[in-house]
C-alpha positions as CSV (number, residue, x, y, z in Angstrom):
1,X,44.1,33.4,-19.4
2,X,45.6,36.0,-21.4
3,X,43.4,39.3,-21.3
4,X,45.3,41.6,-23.4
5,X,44.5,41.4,-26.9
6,X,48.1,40.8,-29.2
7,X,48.5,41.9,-32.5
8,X,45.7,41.1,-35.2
9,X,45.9,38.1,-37.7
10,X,47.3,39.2,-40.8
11,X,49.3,42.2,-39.5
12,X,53.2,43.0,-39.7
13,X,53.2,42.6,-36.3
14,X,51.4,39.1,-36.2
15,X,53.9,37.7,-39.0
16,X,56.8,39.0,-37.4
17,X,55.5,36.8,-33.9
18,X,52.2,35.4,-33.9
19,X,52.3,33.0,-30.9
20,X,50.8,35.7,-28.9
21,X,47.8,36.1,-30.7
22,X,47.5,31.8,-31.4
23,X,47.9,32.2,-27.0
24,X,45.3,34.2,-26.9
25,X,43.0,32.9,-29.8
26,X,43.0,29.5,-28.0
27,X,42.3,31.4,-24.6
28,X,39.8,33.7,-25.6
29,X,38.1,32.9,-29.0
30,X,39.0,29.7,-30.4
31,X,36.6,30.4,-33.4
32,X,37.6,33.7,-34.4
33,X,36.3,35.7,-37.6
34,X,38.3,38.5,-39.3
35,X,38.7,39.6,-42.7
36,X,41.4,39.4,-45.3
37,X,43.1,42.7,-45.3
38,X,43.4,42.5,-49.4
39,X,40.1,41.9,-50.3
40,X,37.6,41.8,-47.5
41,X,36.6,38.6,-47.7
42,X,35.2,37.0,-44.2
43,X,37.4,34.0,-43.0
44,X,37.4,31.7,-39.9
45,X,40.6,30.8,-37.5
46,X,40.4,27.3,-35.9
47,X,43.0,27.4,-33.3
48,X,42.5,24.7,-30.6
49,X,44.6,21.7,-31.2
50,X,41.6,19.2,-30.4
51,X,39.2,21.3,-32.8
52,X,41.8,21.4,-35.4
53,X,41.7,17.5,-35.6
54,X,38.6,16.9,-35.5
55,X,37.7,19.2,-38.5
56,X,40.7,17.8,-40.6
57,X,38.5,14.7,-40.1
58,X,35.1,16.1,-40.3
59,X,33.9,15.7,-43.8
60,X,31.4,18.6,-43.7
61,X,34.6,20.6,-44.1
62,X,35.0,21.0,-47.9
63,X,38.3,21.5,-49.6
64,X,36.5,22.6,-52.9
65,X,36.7,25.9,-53.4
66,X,33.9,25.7,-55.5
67,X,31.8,25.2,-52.5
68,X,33.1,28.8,-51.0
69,X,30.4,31.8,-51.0
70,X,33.4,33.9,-51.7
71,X,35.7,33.7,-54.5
72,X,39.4,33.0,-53.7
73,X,42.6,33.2,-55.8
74,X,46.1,31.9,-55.4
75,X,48.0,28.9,-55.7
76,X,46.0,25.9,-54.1
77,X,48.3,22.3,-55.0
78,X,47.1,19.7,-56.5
79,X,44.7,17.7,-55.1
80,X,44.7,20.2,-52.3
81,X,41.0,21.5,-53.1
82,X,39.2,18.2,-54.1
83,X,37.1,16.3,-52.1
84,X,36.7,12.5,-52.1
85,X,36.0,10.7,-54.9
86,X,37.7,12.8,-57.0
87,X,40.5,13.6,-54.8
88,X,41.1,9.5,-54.1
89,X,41.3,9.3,-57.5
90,X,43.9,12.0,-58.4
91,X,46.0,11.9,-55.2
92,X,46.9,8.0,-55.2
93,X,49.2,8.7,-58.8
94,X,51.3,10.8,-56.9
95,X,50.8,9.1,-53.5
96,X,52.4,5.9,-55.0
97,X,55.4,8.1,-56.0
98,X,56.6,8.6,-52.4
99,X,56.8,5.3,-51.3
100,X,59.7,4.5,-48.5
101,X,61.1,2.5,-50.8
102,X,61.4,4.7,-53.4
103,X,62.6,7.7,-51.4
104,X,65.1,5.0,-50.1
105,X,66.5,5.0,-53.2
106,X,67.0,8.8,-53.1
107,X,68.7,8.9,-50.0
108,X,71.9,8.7,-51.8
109,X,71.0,11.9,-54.3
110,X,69.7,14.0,-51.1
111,X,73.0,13.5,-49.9
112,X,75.0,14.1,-52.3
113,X,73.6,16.9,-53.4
114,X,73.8,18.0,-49.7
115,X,78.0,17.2,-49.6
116,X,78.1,19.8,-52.9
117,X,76.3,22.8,-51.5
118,X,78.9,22.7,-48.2
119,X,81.7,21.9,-50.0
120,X,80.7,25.6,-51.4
121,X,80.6,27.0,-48.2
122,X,83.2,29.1,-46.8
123,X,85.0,28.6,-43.8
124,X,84.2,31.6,-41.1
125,X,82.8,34.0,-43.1
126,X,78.9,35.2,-43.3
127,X,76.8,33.7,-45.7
128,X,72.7,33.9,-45.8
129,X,71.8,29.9,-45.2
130,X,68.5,30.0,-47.0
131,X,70.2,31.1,-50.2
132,X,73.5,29.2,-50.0
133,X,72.0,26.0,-49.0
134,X,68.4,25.7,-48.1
135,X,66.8,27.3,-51.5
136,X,69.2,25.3,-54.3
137,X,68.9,22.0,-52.2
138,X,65.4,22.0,-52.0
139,X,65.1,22.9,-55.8
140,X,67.8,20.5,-57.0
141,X,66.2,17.7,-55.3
142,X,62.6,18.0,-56.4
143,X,64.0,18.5,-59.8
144,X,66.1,15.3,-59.6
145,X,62.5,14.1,-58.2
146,X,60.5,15.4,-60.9
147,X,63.4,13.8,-63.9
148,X,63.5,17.7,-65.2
149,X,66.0,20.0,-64.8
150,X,64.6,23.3,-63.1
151,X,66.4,26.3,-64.5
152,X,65.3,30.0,-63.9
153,X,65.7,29.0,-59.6
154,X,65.0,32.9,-58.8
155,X,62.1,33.0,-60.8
156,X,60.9,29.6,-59.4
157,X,61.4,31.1,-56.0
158,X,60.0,34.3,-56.4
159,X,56.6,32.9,-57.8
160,X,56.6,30.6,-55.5
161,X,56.8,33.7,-52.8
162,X,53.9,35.4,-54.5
163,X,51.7,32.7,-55.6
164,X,51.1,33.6,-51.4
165,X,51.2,36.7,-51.1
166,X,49.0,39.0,-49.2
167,X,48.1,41.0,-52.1
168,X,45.3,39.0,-54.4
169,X,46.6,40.4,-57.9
170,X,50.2,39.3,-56.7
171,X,48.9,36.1,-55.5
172,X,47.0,35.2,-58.7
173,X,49.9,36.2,-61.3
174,X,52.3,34.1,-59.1
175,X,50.2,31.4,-59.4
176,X,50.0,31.4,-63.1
177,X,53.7,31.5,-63.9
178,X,54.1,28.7,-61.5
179,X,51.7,26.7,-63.3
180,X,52.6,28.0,-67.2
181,X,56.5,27.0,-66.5
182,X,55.0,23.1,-64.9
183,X,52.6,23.6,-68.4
184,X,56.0,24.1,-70.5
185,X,58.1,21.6,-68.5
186,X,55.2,18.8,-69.2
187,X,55.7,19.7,-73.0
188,X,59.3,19.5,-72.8
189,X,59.1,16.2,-71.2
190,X,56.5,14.5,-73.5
191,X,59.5,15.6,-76.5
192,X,62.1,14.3,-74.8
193,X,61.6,11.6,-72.5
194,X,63.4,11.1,-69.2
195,X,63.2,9.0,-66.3
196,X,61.3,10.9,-63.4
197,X,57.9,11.6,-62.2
198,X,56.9,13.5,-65.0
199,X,57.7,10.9,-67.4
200,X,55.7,8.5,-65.7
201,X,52.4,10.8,-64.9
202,X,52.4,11.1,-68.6
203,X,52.8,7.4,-69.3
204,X,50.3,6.5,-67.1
205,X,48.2,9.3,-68.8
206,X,48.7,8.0,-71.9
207,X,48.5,4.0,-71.2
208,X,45.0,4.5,-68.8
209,X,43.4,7.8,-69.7
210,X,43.2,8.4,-65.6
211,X,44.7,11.7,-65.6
212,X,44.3,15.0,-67.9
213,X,46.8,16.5,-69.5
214,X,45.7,19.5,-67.2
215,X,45.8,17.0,-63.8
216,X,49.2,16.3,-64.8
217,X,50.2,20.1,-64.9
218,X,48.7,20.6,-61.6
219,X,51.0,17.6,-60.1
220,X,54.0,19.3,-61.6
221,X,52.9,22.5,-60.3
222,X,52.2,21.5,-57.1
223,X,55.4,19.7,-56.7
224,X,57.5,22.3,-57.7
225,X,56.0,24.6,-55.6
226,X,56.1,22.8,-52.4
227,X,59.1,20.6,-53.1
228,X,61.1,23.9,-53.3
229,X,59.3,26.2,-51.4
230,X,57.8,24.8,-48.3
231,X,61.0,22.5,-47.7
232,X,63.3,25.3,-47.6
233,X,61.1,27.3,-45.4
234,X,61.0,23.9,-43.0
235,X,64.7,23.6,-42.9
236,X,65.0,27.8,-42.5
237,X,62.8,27.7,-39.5
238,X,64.2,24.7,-38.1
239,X,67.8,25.7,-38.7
240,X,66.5,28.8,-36.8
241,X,65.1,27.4,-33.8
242,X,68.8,25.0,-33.6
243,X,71.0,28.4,-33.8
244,X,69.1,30.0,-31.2
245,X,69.4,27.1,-28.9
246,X,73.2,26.0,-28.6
247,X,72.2,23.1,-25.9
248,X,69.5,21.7,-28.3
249,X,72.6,22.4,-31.4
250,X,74.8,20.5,-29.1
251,X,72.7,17.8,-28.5
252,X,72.8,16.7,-31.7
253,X,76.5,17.1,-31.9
254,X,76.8,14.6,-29.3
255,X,73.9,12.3,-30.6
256,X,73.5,12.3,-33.8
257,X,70.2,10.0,-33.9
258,X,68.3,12.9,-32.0
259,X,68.1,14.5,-36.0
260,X,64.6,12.2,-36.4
261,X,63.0,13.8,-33.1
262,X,64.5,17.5,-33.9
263,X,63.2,17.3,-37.5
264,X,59.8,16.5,-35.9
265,X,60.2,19.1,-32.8
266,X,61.4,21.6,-35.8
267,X,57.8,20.8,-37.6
268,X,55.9,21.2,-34.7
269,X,57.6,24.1,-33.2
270,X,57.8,26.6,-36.1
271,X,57.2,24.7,-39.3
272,X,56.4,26.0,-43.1
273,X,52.6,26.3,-42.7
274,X,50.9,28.7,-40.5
275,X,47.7,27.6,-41.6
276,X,45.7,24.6,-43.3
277,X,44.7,25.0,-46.8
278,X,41.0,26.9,-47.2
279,X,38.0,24.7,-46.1
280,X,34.7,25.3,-46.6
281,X,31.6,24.1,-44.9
282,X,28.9,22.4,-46.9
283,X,26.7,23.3,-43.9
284,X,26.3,25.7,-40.9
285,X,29.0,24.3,-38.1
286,X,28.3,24.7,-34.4
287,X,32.1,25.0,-32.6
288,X,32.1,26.5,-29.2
289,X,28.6,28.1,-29.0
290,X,29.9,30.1,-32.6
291,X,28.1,29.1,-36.0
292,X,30.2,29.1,-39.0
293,X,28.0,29.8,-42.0
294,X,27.9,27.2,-44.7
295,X,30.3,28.2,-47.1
296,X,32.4,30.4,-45.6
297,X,36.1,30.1,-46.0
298,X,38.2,28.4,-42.9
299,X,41.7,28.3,-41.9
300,X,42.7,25.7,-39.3
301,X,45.8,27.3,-37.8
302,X,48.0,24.7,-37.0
303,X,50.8,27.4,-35.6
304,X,48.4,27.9,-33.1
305,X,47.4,24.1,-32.7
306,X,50.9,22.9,-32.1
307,X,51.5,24.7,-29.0
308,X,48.3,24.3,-27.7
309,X,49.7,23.1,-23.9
310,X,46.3,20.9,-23.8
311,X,48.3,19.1,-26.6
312,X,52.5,19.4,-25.5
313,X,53.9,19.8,-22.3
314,X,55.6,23.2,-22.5
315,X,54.5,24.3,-25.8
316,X,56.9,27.2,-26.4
317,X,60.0,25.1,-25.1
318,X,62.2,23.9,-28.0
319,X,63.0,20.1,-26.9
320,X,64.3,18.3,-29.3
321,X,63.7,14.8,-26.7
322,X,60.3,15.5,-26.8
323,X,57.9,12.7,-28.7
324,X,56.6,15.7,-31.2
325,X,55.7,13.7,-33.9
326,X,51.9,14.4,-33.5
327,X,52.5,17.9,-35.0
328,X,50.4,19.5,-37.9
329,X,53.5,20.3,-39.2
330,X,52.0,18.7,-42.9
331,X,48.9,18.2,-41.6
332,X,46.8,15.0,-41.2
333,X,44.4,12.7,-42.9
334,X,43.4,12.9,-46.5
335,X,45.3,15.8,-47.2
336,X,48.6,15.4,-45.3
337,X,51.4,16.4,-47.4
338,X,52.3,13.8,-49.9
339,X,56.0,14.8,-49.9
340,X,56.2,14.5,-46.4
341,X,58.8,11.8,-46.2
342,X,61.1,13.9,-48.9
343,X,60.9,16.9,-47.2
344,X,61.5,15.1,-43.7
345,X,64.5,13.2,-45.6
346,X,65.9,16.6,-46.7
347,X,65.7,18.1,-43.0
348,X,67.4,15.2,-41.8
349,X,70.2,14.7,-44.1
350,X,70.8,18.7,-44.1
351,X,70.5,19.4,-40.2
352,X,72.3,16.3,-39.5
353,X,75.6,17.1,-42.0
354,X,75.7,20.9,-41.3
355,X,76.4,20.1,-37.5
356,X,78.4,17.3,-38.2
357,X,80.9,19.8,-41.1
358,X,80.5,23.2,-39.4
359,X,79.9,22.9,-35.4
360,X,80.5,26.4,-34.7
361,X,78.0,27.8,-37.1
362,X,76.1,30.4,-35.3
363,X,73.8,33.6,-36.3
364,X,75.3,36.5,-37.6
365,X,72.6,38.8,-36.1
366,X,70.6,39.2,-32.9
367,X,67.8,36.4,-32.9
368,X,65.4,39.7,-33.0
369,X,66.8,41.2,-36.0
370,X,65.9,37.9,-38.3
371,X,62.8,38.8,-40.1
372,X,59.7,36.6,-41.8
373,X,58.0,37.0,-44.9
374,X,54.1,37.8,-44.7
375,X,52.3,35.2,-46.5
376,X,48.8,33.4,-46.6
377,X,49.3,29.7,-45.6
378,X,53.6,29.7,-45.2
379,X,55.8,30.6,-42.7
380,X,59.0,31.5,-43.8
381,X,62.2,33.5,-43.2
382,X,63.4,36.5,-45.3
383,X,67.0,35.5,-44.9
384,X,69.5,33.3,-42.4
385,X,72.4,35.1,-41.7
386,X,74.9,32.8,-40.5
387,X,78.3,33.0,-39.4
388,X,79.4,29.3,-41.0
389,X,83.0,29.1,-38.1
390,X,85.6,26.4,-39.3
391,X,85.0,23.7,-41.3
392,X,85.3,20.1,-39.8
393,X,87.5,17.1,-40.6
394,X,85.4,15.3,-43.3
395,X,83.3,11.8,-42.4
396,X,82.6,9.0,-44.7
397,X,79.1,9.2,-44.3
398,X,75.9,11.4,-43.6
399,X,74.5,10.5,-40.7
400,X,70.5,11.6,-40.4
401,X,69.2,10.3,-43.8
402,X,67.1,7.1,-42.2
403,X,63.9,7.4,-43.2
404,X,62.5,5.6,-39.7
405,X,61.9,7.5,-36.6
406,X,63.6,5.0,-33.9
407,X,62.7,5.6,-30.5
408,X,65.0,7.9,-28.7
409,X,65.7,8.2,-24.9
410,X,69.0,11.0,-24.4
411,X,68.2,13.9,-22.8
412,X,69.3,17.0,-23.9
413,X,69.2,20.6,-21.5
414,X,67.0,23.5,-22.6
415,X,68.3,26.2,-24.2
């Protein structure tokens, strides 16, 4: 039982660390209300890993935001705030993009593109890993994705960044360039057709009439957004979590098919989303003897939930052995993450070709010196300093890039 209150949600102390306030939220008040330091408005943390579940599943939980009491404004991806039918309807066009045997096909391109950024590299010097690597690659492969060249990457990025933010007027404007660039990139590729994603939401647009011009700009939007943005944050915090513990770092080293269980222990132990998109309830919710009001806004912290010990042995151990794949790390049900797979593919490919070309890479600073960025919804790291160490003889192929989770059975020490 922790008895001492932590920081508060939403504080520079919670974003820096929050895992002592998810401890204690789980402990102490599992259905917590607090406010939203920008505007006030009233909000609910779900923290319990069974709890979390269930409401993922529980349709009384709305994703409309049209159902909320109070107004909310930010960058919400597509799909992200329908409800079924509507949401069926929408989600299965992009849905049937992200087939395993489509992102088979890309395997190839995520690792090539992977071979390019550390051939850039320098040998034993410092470089910041998020934007040497983790930022372009993430870009450059939703953008080979998406059939649409991305230009303007700092722009992308920092919109991305605000379309989050903790400020509402920062949040809203972010939002809007995010979606007024996907608006232009639609038009550009309606004028000159290329092979892609876009190309074909806009074929299928125009041959069945099943999408709006204005559905296919929130795809775009959406994709670019989390294709670019939560993926790098993913491979950030994982990369993290690896440098800080050299025996887990080694382990791979030595077995290279732990990278599917690491990726997964990554997702679960610190991955890109603190929280669950807003849901709403269409009706007062009894959880825990505490009634959330019908229409309120709730976020199912799945921080919180993945190292709930009634969930994972030793919740705040890093094992990369462990069977983690029950994670929130993209959530679950309807709404899990329909890039998954790509951004999973990604992790893989990059985690498993870093260790394999620079094996001494360590951090540059003191783990308590590395610093997160506040935001509603991701997690993510301000910078990775890394010292990169020599570069290793080159292989003939990239381990890591399966895109099947095989069973694995090596143990690896803690640390």
């Amino acid at each position: 039982m922790h008895l001492a209150r932590p920081a508060a949600p939403f504080t520079p102390e919670f974003f820096q660390d929050p895992y002592p306030t998810y401890a204690w939220l789980r402990d102490n008040d599992p259905v917590c209300a607090v406010r939203l330091p920008d505007s006030g408005i009233r909000v609910w943390l779900i923290s319990r890993y069974e709890d979390v579940r269930q409401a993922l599943a529980d349709s009384r939980y709305s994703a409309n935001l049209r159902s909320a009491d109070a107004s909310y404004t930010g960058f919400v991806p597509p799909f992200g705030n329908l409800d079924p039918p509507e949401h069926t309807r929408v989600r299965r066009f992009s849905a049937g993009a992200f087939t395993v045997r489509r992102l088979e096909r890309y395997g190839e391109t995520v690792a090539r593109l992977t071979q390019e950024l550390l051939a850039a590299l320098p040998e034993n010097e410092q470089v910041d890993l998020l934007r040497s690597f983790a930022y372009p690659l993430s870009i450059s492969v939703i953008a080979e994705f998406l059939g649409a060249p991305l230009s303007d990457h700092d722009d992308l990025r920092r919109w991305a960044e605000e379309s989050v933010s903790m400020e509402e007027p920062i949040r809203a404007a972010g939002a809007l360039a995010l979606q007024e660039y996907a608006r232009s990139l639609v038009a550009n590729v309606r004028s000159t057709p290329t092979n892609g994603l876009v190309a074909e939401l806009i074929a299928m647009s125009d041959r069945d009439g099943l999408l709006t011009e204005q559905e296919i700009v929130d795809h775009v939007t959406g994709l670019i957004f989390a294709g670019q943005h939560n993926t790098s944050d993913a491979l950030g915090n994982g990369l993290l979590a690896l440098l800080n513990h050299p025996r887990q770092w080694q382990g791979v080293q030595a077995n290279p098919g732990l990278v599917d269980s690491a990726v997964e222990e990554m997702l679960r132990y610190e991955g890109s989303s603190w929280t669950s998109l807003i849901r709403i309830p269409t009706q007062n919710i009894e959880l825990h003897h505490t009634v959330i009001p019908r229409g309120d806004l709730v976020f199912l912290v799945f921080g919180a939930a993945n190292r709930d010990p009634q969930a994972f042995i030793d919740p705040e151990v890093f094992d990369i052995t462990r069977s983690a794949a029950n994670h929130f790390g993209f959530g679950r049900g309807i709404h899990y993450c329909v890039g998954a797979n790509l951004a999973k593919l990604q992790m893989r490919t990059a985690i498993a070709s870093i260790i394999s070309q620079f094996p001494a890479m360590r951090l540059a600073v003191p783990r308590d010196a590395i610093r997160y960025r506040p935001a509603l919804v991701n997690r993510g790291l301000r910078s990775l300093p890394v010292h990169t160490g020599h570069r290793a003889a080159p292989h003939t192929s990239v381990p890591g890039a399966s895109l099947v989770c095989p069973a694995h059975s090596s143990p690896v020490s803690k640390g």
